[in-house]
N, C-alpha and C positions, 0 to 999 in steps of 0.2 A: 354200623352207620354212624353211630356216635363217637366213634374213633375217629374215622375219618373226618367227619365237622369237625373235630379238634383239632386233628393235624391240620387242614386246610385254612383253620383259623389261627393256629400258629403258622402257617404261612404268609395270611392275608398279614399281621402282626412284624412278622420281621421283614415285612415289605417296605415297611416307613422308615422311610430313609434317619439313620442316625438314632434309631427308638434304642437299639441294642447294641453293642458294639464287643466281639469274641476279645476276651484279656488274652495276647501271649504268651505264650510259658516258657521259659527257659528257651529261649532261643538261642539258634548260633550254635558255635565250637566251645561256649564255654561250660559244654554239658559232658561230665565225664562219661565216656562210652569204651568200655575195654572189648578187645575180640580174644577168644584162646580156641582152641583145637579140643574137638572133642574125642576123645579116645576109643568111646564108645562103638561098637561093630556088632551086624548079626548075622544074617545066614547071607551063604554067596549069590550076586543078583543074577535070572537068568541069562540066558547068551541073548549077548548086545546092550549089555548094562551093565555097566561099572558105578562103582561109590566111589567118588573122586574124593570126597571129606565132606566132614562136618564140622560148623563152626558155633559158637556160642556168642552174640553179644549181650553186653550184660551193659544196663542206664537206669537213669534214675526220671523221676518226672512227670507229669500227664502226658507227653508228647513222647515219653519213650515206649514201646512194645504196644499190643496189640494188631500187629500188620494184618491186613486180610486183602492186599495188592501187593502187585511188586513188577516192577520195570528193570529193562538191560538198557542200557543207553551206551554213549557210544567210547570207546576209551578207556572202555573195563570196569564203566560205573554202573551203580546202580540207585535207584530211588524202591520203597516201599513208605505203603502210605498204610494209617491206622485209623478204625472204628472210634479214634477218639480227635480225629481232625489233623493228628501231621505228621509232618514229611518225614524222612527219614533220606538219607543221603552217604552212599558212602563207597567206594572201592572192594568190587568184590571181591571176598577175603581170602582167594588163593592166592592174588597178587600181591607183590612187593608194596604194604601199607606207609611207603616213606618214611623220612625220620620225625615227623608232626604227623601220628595220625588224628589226632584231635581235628584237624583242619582236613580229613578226608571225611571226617564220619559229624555231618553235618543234622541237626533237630531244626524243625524251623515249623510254624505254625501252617496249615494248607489256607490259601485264601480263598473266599470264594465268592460270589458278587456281591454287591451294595446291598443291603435287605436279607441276604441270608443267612447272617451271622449264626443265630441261634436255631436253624431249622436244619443245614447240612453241616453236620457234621460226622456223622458215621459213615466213612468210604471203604466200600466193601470190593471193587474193581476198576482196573484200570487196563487203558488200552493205550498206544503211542504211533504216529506215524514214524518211521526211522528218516524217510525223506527230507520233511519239514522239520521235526523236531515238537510239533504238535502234540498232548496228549489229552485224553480225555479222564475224567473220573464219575463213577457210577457211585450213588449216596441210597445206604438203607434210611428206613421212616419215611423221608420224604423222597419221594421215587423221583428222581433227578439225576441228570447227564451236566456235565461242567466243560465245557473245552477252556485247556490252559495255553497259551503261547509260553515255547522249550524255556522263561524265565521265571514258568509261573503263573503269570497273570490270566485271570480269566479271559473268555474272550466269548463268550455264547452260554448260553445256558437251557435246558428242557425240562419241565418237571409235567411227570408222565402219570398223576397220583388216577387223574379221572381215564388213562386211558389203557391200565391194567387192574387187573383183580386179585391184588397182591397183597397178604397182611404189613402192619404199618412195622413187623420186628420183622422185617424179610426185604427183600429188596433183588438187584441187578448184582446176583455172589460176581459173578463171570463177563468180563466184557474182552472180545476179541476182535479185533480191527484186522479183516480178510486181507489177504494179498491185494485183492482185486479192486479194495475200498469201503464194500461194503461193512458191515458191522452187528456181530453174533451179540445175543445176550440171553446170559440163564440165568434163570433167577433162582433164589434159594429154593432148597425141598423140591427141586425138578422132582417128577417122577413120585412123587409122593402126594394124593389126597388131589386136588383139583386141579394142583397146577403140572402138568402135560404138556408144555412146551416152550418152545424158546423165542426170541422175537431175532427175526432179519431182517436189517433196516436196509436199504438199497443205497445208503451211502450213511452220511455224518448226523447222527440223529440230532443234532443242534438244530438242522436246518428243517425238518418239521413234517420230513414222509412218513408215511404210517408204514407199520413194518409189515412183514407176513410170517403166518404161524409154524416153526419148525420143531414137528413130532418131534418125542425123547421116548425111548426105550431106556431101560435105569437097567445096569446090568444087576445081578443079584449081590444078596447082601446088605440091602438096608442103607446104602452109601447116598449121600448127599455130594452134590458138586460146589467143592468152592473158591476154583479156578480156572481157567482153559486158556489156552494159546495153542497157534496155527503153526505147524510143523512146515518146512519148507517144500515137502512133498505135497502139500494142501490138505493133509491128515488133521484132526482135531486132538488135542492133548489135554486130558481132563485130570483134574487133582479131585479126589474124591476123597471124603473124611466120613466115619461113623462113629458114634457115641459106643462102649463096650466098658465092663467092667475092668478094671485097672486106676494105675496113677503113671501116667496122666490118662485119664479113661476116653483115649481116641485109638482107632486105627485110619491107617493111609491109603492109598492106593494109585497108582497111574495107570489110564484107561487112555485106548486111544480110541479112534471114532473115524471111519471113510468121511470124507466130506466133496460130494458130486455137484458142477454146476448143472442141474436138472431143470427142466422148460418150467419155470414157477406158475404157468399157465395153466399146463394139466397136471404135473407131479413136481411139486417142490421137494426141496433136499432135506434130510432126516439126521438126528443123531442117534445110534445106536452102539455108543460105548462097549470095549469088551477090556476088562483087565489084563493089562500089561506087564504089571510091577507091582508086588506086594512091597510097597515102602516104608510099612513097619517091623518087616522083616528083616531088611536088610540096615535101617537106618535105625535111630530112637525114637519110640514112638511120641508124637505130639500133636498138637494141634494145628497140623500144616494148612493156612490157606492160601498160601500166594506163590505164581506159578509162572516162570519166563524163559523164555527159549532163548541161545542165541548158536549161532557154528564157533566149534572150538579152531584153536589153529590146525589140528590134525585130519578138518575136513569133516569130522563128527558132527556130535549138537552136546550141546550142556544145555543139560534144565536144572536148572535153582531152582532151591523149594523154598519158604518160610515162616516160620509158625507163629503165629498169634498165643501170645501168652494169656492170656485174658486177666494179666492183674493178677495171678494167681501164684502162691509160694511155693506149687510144686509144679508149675509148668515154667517152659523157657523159649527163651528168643534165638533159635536154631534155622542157621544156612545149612542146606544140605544142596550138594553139587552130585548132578548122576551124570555121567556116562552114559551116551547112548549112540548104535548106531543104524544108522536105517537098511543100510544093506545086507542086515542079518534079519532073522523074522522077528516082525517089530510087532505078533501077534503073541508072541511065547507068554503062556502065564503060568501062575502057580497053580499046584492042583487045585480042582474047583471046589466052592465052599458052600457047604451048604446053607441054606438063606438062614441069616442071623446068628450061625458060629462065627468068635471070634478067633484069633490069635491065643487069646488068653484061656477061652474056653478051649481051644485044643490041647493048647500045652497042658491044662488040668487032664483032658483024657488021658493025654498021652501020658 
């Protein structure tokens, strides 16, 4: 309770216009960003998944690494956004990075409306309309929705502190923007300890309906969610991460999930995750949170993954690009684990 009067009093606080003002950091192209190929391989992924590559970039800065979002946008870009407030911009790194990549791989601070300078800053999900151009950003501590117009600029804002029951280091990991319009959100630690479900809002949470509660079943293993996006067959695609002994002490996973327009009357619609892709088996293991679909030219899908480094000397800022196709069984997983073996605990037995 006394948390919370805190946060909401740093809200009421950086509501007064001009009290606070976020300094920029190293903005622009003039922040060196190198990309290289990572070498790196592990076990073959099953049928209907390929490991297209892995990339490394490597920045310097408060506004470099930490991603825990990540957007496809259109013309082969991409945006990822960090826990410490910004943007990231850059051509995803299979493509031809022209002869100035400095000027493709863009740092820029996130803006976010008048008064909230020093309250939102930690974005842990994002969602985009491909239509408009629209996207929106989901903020841990202060449980807050941002919609941006495709330049950036704010344009609506929600903060939702009184209307979930969510600790103030947790938040909206997962925001997915439905085919249909509506709009999925899981918050961290689904499936673990009180919090049991997800929120669907019947359209733009900006505009201020209340959502309805969508049951989580956590497949085993101990895995937290902390990404999703909607497959074009209306399937759920979830990036799940667990803490395990190692360096970097994470493992991966991609889980997908049926997603049914069900009468919300008598039975609304559910997620019940089942592992797809052990992706620290096949890729380097890290602390992957951020996760976006788009169709490759071969009529496929490529999901981008990308990890949040956390600031840390022995973690890194890695693309990984899978292969996937849906016309194969898009249920195939690895043997099953038992609850709480890791990768590394296995390879020890073994």
């Amino acid at each position: 309770m006394i948390r919370r009067l805190l946060l909401l009093s740093l809200v009421t606080v950086g509501l007064a216009p001009g009290t606070f003002v976020r300094t920029p950091v190293l903005q622009g192209i003039d922040v060196p960003i190198t990309l290289s190929v990572v070498k790196e391989s592990g076990a073959e992924p099953p049928p209907g998944w390929t490991l297209e590559g892995v990339w490394e970039f490597k920045g310097r800065g408060l506004l470099f690494g930490g991603y825990s979002a990540l957007l496809a946008l259109e013309d082969e870009k991409m945006q990822a956004f960090s826990d410490r407030g910004g943007r990231f911009s850059f051509i995803q790194p299979d493509r031809d990075q022209g002869s100035a990549p400095l000027a493709t791989r863009i740092l820029a601070d996130q803006p976010v409306p008048n008064g909230f300078e020093m309250v939102l800053f930690d974005i842990e999900s994002a969602a985009r309309d491909p239509k408009t151009g629209q996207y929106w950003l989901g903020f841990e501590s202060t449980h807050a929705f941002v919609r941006y117009t495709p330049d950036g600029k704010s344009k609506g804002w929600r903060v939702i502190n009184e209307e979930v029951d969510w600790s103030s280091n947790s938040g909206a990991e997962a925001m997915v923007r439905l085919a249909d319009g509506r709009f999925l959100i899981i918050p961290e630690r689904i499936g673990h300890g009180d919090v049991t479900s997800a929120l669907l809002y019947p359209g733009d949470p900006i505009d201020g309906a209340a959502p309805i509660e969508v049951p989580y079943t956590a497949p085993p293993g101990d895995f937290s969610v902390t990404d999703a996006a909607q497959l074009p067959d209306g399937r759920i695609a979830l990036l799940l991460r667990r803490v395990v002994w190692g360096l970097p002490p994470f493992e991966a996973r991609i889980a997908l999930s049926d997603w049914s327009d069900l009468d919300t009357k008598t039975e609304g619609p559910s997620l019940a995750p089942e592992i797809a892709l052990d992706l620290s088996a096949v890729a380097p293991p890290e602390n992957y949170e951020g996760l976006a679909i788009r169709e490759s030219r071969e009529g496929t899908l490529d999901l981008w993954v990308i990890s949040d480094d956390n600031r840390g000397v022995t973690q890194r800022t890695l693309m990984v690009k899978l292969g996937f196709d849906p016309e194969l069984s898009l249920k195939t997983a690895p043997p099953p684990e038992s609850e709480g073996e890791s990768q590394t605990d296995k390879k020890a037995r073994d």
